[in-house]
Structures are given as structure tokens and as C-alpha cells.
N, C-alpha and C positions, 0 to 999 in steps of 0.2 A: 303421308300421302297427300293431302290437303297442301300441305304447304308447299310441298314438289309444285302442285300444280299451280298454288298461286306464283312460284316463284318464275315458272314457265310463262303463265299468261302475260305475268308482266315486264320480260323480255320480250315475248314477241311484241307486244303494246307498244315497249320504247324503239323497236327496230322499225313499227311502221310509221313513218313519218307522214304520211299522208293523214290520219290520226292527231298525232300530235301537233301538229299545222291547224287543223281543225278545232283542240282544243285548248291550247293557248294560244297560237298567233293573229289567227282570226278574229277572235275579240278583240285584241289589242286594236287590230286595224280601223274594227266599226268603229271602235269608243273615240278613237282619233277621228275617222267619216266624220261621225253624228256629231262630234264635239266641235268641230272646225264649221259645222252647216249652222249649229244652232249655237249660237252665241247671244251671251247676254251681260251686263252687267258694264263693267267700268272697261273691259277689254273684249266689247262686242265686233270690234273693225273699223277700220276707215270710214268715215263721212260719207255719205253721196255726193258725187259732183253735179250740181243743177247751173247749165249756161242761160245766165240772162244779157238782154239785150234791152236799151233803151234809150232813145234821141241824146246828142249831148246836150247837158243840162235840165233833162227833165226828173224835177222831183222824186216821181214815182218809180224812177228806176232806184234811187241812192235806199229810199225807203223798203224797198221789198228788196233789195241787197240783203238791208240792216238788216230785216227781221230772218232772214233766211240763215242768215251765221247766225243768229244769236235762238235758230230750232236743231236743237241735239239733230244729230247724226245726218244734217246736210250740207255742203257749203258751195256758194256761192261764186260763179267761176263769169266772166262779163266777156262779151264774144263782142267781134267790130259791126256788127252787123244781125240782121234777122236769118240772113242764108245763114250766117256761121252757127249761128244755137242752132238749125233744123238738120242740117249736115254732121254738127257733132254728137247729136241723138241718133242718125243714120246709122253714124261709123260706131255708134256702141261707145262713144268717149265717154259722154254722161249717161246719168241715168235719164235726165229728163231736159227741156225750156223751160225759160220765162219769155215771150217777146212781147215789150211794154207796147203798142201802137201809139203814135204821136196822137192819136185824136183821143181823147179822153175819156168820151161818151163809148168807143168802141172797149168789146172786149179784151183782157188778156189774152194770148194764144199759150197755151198748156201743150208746147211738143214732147210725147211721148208713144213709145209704140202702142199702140190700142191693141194690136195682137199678139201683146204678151200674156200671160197668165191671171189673170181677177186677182191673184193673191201676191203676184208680183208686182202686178202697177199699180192693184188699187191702191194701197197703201199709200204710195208716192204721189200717186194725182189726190186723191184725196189730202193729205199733209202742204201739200202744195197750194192747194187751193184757198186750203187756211189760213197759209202765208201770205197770201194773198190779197183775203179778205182782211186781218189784221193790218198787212199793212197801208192799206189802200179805207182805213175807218176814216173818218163814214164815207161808204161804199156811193162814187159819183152818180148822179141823172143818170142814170142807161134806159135803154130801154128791154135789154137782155140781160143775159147772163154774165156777171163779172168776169168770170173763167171759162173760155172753150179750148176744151183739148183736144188735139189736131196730131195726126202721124205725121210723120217728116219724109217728105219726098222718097224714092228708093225703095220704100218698104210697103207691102202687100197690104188692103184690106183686110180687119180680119173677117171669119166667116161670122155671121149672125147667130146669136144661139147657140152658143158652142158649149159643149159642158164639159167637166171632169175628164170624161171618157175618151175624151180628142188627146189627152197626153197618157191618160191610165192604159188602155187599147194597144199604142205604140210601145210605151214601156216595159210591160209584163209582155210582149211579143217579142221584142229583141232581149230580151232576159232569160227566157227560157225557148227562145230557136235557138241562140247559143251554145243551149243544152244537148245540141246536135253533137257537138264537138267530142263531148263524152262518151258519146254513143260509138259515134266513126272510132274512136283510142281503142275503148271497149271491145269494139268488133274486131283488131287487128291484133288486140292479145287471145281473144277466143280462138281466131283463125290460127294462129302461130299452135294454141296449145292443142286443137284438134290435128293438125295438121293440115289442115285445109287449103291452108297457106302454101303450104309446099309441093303439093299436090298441083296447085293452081301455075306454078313456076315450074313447074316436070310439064305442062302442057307445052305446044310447039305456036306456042304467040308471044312479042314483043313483051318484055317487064312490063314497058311502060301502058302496055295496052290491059296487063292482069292490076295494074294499081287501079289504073282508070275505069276500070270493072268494078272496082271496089268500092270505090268513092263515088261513082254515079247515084247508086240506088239511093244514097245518105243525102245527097244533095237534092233528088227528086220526093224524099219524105221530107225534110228539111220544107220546099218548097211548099209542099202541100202543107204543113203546119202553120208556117205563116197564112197561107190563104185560107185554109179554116180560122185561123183567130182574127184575123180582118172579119173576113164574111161574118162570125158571130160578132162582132162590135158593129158590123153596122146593119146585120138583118136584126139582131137582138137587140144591143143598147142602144141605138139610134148611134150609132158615130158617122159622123161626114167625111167627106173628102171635099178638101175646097180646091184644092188642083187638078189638075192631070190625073185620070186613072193610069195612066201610062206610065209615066215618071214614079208611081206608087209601085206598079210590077217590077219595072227596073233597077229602082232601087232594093225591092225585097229580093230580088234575084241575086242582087250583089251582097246584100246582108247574109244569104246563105252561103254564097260563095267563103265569102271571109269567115266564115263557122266550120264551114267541113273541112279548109284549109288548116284554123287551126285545130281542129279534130286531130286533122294527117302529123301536126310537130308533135302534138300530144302522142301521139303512137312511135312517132319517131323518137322520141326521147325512151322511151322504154318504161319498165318498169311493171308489177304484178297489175293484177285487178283492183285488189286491195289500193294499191298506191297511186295507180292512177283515179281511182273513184274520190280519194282524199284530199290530192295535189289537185286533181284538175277539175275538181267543184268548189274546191276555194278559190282558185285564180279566177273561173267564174262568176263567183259570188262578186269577188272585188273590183271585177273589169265590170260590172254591172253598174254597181254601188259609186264609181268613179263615173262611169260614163250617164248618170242620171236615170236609171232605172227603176230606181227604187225611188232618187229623193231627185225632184229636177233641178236641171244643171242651173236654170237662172235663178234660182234662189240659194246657191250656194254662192260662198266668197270667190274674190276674184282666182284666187290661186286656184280652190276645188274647181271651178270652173275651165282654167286653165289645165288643168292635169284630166280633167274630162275627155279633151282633146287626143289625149295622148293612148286611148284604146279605140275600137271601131264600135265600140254602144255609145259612144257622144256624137259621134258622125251620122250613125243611124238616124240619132235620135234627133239630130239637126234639120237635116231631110226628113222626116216623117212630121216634123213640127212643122216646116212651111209647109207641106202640102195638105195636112190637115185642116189647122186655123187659116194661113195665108190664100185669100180667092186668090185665084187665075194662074196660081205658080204652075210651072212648066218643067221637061228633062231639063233645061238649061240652069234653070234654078236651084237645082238637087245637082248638080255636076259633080261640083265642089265636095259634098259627102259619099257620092259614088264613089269618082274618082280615089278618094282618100279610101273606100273602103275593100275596092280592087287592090289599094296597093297595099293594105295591110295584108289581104287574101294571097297576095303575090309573096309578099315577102313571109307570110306563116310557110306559102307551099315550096320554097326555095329553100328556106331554113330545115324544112322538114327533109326532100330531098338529100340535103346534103347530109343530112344525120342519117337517115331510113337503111337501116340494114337488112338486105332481101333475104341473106342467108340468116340471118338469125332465129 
């Protein structure tokens, strides 16, 4: 009898795949994440590219060349000009400037984004400055500071005193509103097995009007959830907003959008409670984990960074980054991850449509 029953359990076991996704393939994936974010050793990645600039034929350019190739994991890239190093830190080319100033006595200019993360730029300003000061021994008459680091035109102040919490706040809030999506699946296979569902399609209104009943209420907790987790990040942990309050609502409005949309594929796709609670909080987990919620996207490699892009938690999180750290950002400023995260929300509710079977 024992054995009947082990032999039972562990068919249905292998039949739910939602399960077994959970317990091997999802490791697989982090160990690949985490492994590709933290790198170390003789196959850490690419070099940083740092543009330097200085007069032709002044010394102190060729010299803080040298020493910047010969500091592991930077090299040394020489632009025509002072615009071109501050523009190509703009456009995100380099990681950072050098612009040597012809007058000797003035300082370095150190262009990098000031409104990146402590743990992102210090590093690099810091490391830089060293190159710096090495190759500039003994450091000339100034009357100031050898290195001043300067943001490059295009790009926002950050806000003052910003902590942790300005990206922790955002992160864990598009991570787990997400978790809407589950919910919306969830409720469309409960509907179907009570009947509720059917019930609701025997009434004398439009399909399209008994879907949109359904999907309201989710999108309206949906809402409230994110405005409760803002509100406790900034009545409770001190978090700021350096933008628009506006632009903050609009964009969490679209963040919900794109959740209960792909809630609706999720349900349109099919499948028990079981399978969908398994399949569709792994895909969660990993549109999270890819989109910077867990680990942030700028300190992932160029590639992780790149495939960030490719879910609607990197677009979130894009816009929630300018408008928290970057002063004076505006709608205009966040468009760009709006826009991108309506059309993810369009295209889940399009895809889901065209699968969603009423009669099922």
C-alpha cells in the first residue's frame, strides 16, 4: 500500500510541470543570473572604456593615457575634443571622462554620472582619480582639487541624500505588483471551476464587457498596492521623489497595466491552479531577476543589461530611477519606459485575446 502510494505521488509530481520548472530549471537560471552579474577572476569581462581628451601635444594627456591601460579593467579611449568625452558619457558609450584643461594649474574634469548608484560610480571615480593622481606625480601648484567630477550635459542632477531605499522602494514594488498577474490567472481558473464564469456569459452584456468586469477590480488592487508601497517608502523610510509626482502616478498606472494584461495571457494560456501557481511564478521570478529587481541592471554586464530590456521590470525600473534620484524629471522624461510598458501591456492583452477561450 505504501508503495501504490509512493508510486502515485510521484507520477502526479512528474506530470506537474509547473513543479518541476521550480525545481530544477529555475536554479539553473539564477546560477547562470548571479554568475554572469558577479564575476571575478581572469574571465571578469571587458575593460571599461574611459574617453580622454587633451590639447595636442600636452604631456599630461599621453601620461594619464599610459597609466590608465596599464589599471586592470580600464582602457583608455581619446575623443577630438572636450564635447566628445562629455557626450560620450551622456550617450552611455563610456563608463566615464578624462578632460585634461590646457592650463595646468586648473583641475581635471572627472565626467561621470553623479546620479548613478555609490556603488556604481564610486568605484570608477574613485579608481580614476588615482590614475590620475599617479600619473600627474608630483601633483602641480593648484590651488584646488587635482580631480573634479562633473556630469555631462543631458543628464539630471542627482537628488541630495539619497539612500538605498531610492532603488530598494522601486525594486521590491515592481516585483511583487507583478504578482498581480498570478492573481488575475488564478481568479480566471477559480471562475471557470465554480462556474461563475459561465454564469457571468448566460447574462445579457457584451463578452467584451463581462472580461472587462473581471479585469477591472485586479487592476484597481493592483493600483492600490503600488500606492501603499510608495506611501510606506516615503512616510516610513524617508524615500524621495526628485521628479514629478505626476509622471510617478502615470508611470505606476502603466506598471499595473502591463501586470493584469499579462495576468489575462496567463489565464489565456490555460492550465490547473497547480500549474499555473508553478509556471507563472517562475516566469515572475525571472522577468524580475532580468529586469533589475533583485540585482540592479547597472551593475550587471553589458549583455544582462541588454536582456533587462527585453521584459517590462527594466522599463519600470528605468523610470522609477529618473524620477526618484534624477531632480526636475518630468512625463516627458519617463515616456520612453511608459510608452515601452503600454506596449508590452498591449501586446500581453492582444496575445491573451487571441488565445482566451470564453467557452472553455
Amino acid at each position: 500500500m505504501i508503495g501504490a502510494a509512493i508510486v502515485k505521488d510521484t507520477r502526479l509530481l512528474l506530470r506537474d510541470r509547473g513543479a518541476l520548472i521550480s525545481l530544477f530549471a529555475l536554479p539553473i537560471v539564477f546560477m547562470l543570473a548571479f554568475g554572469s552579474i558577479f564575476q571575478f577572476g581572469p574571465e571578469r569581462g571587458e575593460p571599461r572604456a574611459v574617453a580622454v581628451w587633451a590639447a595636442d601635444g600636452d604631456p599630461r594627456g599621453a601620461a594619464i593615457r599610459s597609466v590608465l591601460d596599464d589599471t586592470p579593467g580600464f582602457v583608455a579611449q581619446a575623443r577630438p575634443d572636450a564635447d566628445a568625452v562629455r557626450h560620450a558619457v551622456a550617450r552611455e558609450e563610456v563608463a566615464a571622462g578624462l578632460v585634461i584643461p590646457p592650463d595646468a594649474a586648473a583641475p581635471v574634469e572627472l565626467v561621470i554620472d553623479l546620479a548613478a548608484p555609490e556603488q556604481v560610480r564610486g568605484p570608477i571615480q574613485g579608481a580614476l582619480a588615482g590614475v590620475v593622481q599617479r600619473a600627474l606625480a608630483p601633483p602641480p601648484p593648484t590651488q584646488g582639487p587635482l580631480v573634479v567630477a562633473t556630469s555631462p550635459p543631458g543628464l539630471a542632477r542627482p537628488l541630495e541624500q539619497t539612500s538605498s531605499l531610492q532603488i530598494a522602494v522601486p525594486g521590491n514594488a515592481v516585483l511583487f505588483g507583478f504578482f498581480i498577474a498570478l492573481t488575475v490567472a488564478m481568479a480566471f481558473v477559480g471562475e471557470r471551476k465554480t462556474g461563475t464564469w459561465r454564469r457571468l456569459l448566460a447574462a445579457p452584456v457584451p463578452r467584451w464587457k463581462a472580461l472587462l468586469a473581471t479585469l477591472v477590480p485586479y487592476y484597481l488592487v493592483g493600483a492600490l498596492q503600488l500606492a501603499f508601497l510608495f506611501g510606506v517608502g516615503a512616510l516610513g523610510f524617508g524615500m524621495q521623489v526628485a521628479g514629478s509626482t505626476l509622471a510617478l502616478i502615470v508611470l505606476s498606472l502603466a506598471v499595473v497595466y502591463c501586470a493584469v494584461a499579462l495576468g489575462f495571457l496567463f489565464a489565456a494560456l490555460g492550465g490547473s491552479e497547480k500549474q499555473l501557481g508553478g509556471v507563472a511564478s517562475v516566469v515572475l521570478l525571472v522577468m524580475g531577476l532580468l529586469g533589475g529587481c533583485m540585482v540592479p541592471r547597472m551593475v550587471m554586464p553589458e549583455l544582462m543589461q541588454a536582456l533587462g530590456l527585453a521584459v517590462p521590470h527594466g522599463w519600470a525600473l528605468e523610470g522609477y530611477y529618473d524620477l526618484l534620484v534624477r531632480q526636475g524629471t518630468g512625463l516627458g522624461d519617463v515616456a520612453l519606459p511608459i510608452g515601452a510598458l503600454l506596449g508590452f501591456g498591449t501586446g500581453f492583452a492582444g496575445l491573451g485575446l487571441a488565445l482566451f477561450r470564453f467557452e472553455k
